[in-house]
KEVODO-288484 format. One record per residue (C-alpha): residue in one letter; x, y, z. Coordinates in steps of 0.05 Angstrom, whole numbers, plus 5000, padded with zeros to 4 digits. Layout:
N
AXYZ
...
This chain:
404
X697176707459
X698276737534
X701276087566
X697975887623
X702575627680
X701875047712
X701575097791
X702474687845
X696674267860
X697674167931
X696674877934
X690374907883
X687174327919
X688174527994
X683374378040
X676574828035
X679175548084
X673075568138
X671876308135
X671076158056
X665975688067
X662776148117
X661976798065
X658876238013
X654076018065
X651476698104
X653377238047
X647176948001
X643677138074
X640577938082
X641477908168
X635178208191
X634979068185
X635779498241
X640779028287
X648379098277
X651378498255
X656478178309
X661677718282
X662577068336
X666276698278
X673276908292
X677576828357
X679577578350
X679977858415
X676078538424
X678078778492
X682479438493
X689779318486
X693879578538
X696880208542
X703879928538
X704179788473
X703080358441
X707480728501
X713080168476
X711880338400
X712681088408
X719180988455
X721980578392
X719880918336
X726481078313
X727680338298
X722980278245
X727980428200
X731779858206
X731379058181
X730378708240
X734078098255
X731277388237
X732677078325
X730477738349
X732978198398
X737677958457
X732078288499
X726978008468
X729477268474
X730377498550
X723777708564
X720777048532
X725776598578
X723077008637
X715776878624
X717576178612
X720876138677
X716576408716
X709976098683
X713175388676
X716375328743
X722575298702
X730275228737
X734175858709
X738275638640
X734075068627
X731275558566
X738575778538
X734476488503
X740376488460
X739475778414
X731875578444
X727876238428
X725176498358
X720477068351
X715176968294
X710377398260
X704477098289
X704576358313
X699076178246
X705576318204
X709875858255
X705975258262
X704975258184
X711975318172
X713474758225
X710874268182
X716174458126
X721574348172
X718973698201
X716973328133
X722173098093
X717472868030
X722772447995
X722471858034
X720571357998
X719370748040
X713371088069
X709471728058
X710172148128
X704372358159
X702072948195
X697072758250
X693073338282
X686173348326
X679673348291
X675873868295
X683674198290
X686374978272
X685474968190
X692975148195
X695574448221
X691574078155
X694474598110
X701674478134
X700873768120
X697773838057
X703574398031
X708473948058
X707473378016
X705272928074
X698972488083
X694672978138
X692372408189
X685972588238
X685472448307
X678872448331
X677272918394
X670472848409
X665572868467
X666872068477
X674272158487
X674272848530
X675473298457
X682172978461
X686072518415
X685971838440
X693771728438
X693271078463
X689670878403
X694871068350
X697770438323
X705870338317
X705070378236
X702371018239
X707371248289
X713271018251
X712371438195
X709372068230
X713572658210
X710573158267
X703773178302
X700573808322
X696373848395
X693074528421
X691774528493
X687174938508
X683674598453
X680875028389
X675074988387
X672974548447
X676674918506
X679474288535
X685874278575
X691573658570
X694073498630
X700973378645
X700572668643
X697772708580
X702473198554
X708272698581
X704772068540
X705372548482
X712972728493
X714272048515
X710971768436
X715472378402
X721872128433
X720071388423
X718271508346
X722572058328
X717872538303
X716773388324
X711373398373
X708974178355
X704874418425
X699875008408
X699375398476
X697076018448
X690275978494
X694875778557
X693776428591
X685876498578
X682975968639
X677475938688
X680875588746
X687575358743
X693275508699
X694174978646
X700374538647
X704374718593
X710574338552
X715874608579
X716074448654
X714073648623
X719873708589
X724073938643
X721773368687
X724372898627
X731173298617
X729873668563
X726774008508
X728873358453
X723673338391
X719573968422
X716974558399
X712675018442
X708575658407
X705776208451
X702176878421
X700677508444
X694277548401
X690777168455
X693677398528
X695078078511
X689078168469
X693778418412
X692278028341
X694078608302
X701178628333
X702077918295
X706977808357
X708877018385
X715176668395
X716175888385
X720575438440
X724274868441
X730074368421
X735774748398
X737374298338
X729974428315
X730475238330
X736375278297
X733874898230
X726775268247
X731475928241
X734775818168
X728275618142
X726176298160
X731576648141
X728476448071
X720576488074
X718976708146
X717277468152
X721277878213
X718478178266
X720478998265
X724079188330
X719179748357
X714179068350
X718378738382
X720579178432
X713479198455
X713378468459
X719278358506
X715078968553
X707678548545
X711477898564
X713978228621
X707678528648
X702778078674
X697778648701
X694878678637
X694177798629
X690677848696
X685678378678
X684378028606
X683177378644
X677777718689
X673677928639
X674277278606
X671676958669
X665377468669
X662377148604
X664176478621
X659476678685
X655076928632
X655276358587
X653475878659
X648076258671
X645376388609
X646675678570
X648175158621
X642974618610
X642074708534
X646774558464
X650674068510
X653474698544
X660574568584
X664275158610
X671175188581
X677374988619
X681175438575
X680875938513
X674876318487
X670375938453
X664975498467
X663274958419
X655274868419
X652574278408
X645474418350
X644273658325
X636973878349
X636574508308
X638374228237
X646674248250
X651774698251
X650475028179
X643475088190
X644775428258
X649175828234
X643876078172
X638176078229
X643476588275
X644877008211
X638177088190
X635077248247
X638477528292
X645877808243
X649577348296
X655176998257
X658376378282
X661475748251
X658575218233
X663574608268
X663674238207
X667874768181
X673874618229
X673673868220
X675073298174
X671272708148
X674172128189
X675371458151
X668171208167
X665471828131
X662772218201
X665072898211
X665173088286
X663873758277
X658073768236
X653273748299
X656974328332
X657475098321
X663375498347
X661676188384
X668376668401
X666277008465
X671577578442
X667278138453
X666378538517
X661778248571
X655378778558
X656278548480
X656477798500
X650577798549
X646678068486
X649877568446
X648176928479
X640977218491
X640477218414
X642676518411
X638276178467
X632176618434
X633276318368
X636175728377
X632475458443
């Protein structure tokens, strides 16, 4: 007689995975014969990655034989501190690469793992919390439910500017907050903190004593101006105390299948950030890496990426401004549709599928049910303009034909 084990039920009762509830929703769904399905659901960029890395990978490939260290090349941490620098406005040495840089296999991995380090679960006078934007990244409710602390929503809706209202967090909930997650620009809403927001934010995670974990990963995609970032706040404020800052190469370099970003920040939270690693983070491989350090030192590339970016946001003016509550982004790739009028988000999404084998996500799928039982995503759909401009255009015809 076999034994069944008994497993760990934060981990059997996590959170419903979106792209889970997306197959159970559209795969019951034949999309209509003849058109090639095109897959909007997923903020995996589809422009042609540059030359350089596979130039980089083939100059290295004698390293692939090799572990590669957990803090990453001496070169590597250079080139990060260099593109820090130079995007931050930063003084030289205010980023010491040596104790304030960490490569990571992908930032999903990081940010996750953040959440571990920041939560220490046996305290017993109150449970910590994890707060995080709602809609959010599934990976910042996951993290707080693995960790053992209570996940705690902050609205970011259309009445507040699809930010979190930090004003509105009361002192209790402060007090016990273990680490709050913001991504700026926003997933899925596009919106950009500015930099007095981003100091309020700081300002709350020295006050309270909690990590303040900054998502930048879309801080290269924009349609104006650069967005502020956490660093050069922090440098205004003397330093990088209770920060962590994560930046990807997925996004700017248009390179998700190099599972390439680095995280930022207080030393004392690096270095803690490091041993934890040491035991459950994967390592970046040095020709990866290698290529990294070259892509963070090219911006060529970033700027050519951005342009085409800025073609379907031109698209997506032309084409949708005036309908679904339509805002160009301030940063990122995705818009986030408003289709209250056309049944919600699911039923969008099944109406997309069905007739036309576009698939997005339903917004409901990215958000939680706030104490007052609403879900502010549940209205909304989520389309990833990842695809090249001529594929877009088509794309957003499909969606104003059926949808409209």
């Amino acid at each position: 007689m076999i034994k069944v084990p008994t497993l760990n039920p934060r981990a059997v009762n996590l959170s419903d995975y979106p792209f889970d509830s997306l197959r159970a929703l559209l795969d019951p769904i034949a999309p209509p014969a003849g058109i090639a399905p095109l897959a909007l659901s997923i903020g995996e960029p589809k422009h042609t990655p540059p030359s350089l890395i596979s130039q980089t990978l083939g100059a290295n490939a004698d390293f692939w034989d090799r572990y590669p260290p957990i803090d990453g090349t001496p070169d590597f941490r250079a080139a990060v501190a260099d593109w820090l620098n130079r995007r931050f406005g930063l003084p030289q040495g205010f980023i010491d690469a040596e104790s304030q840089i960490l490569p990571v296999v992908g930032t999903r991995e990081a940010l996750f793992m953040a959440a571990l380090l920041a939560v220490d679960a046996s305290v017993s006078e109150a449970r910590p919390a994890v707060l995080f934007p709602n809609p959010l990244y599934h990976v910042y409710s996951g993290a707080a439910e693995m960790s053992g602390a209570e996940p705690v929503t902050m609205a970011a809706t259309r009445e507040n500017g699809f930010l979190p209202d930090l004003e509105s967090l009361d002192d209790k909930t402060l007090s016990r907050t273990a680490i709050m997650y913001l991504c700026t620009p926003s997933n899925p809403q596009g919106t950009v903190a500015d930099a007095a927001y981003l100091k309020k934010a700081i300002e709350l995670a020295h006050k309270y004593g909690f990590v303040l974990a900054l998502d930048e990963c879309y801080s290269e995609i924009y349609s104006d101006r650069p967005p502020a970032g956490g660093a050069e706040i922090c440098q205004q404020l003397g330093g990088m105390d209770n920060v962590l800052i994560f930046h990807s190469l997925s996004k700017r370099s248009s390179a998700p299948g190099l599972r390439s970003g680095f995280v930022a920040g207080d030393a004392r939270l690096i270095k803690a950030f490091k041993r934890l690693r040491s035991f459950g983070g994967a390592t970046m491989p040095l020709p990866i890496m290698a290529a990294s350090a070259a892509l963070w030192r090219d911006e060529a590339h970033v700027e050519e990426n951005r342009a085409l970016y800025r073609q379907k946001f031109d698209l997506s003016d032309q084409l949708l401004k005036g309908h679904f509550g339509y805002q160009r982004p301030a940063g990122g790739f995705f818009l986030w549709l408003d289709v209250a009028a056309q049944g919600g988000g699911e039923e969008a999404a099944k109406k997309l599928w069905a007739q036309a084998a576009l698939r997005v996500l339903p917004g409901a799928y990215l958000s939680r049910t706030q104490p007052d039982g609403s879900n502010p995503g549940k209205d909304y759909i989520r389309v990833a303009l990842v695809h090249p401009p001529e594929i877009t255009k088509i794309a957003l015809e499909g969606i104003l034909k059926v949808l409209r």
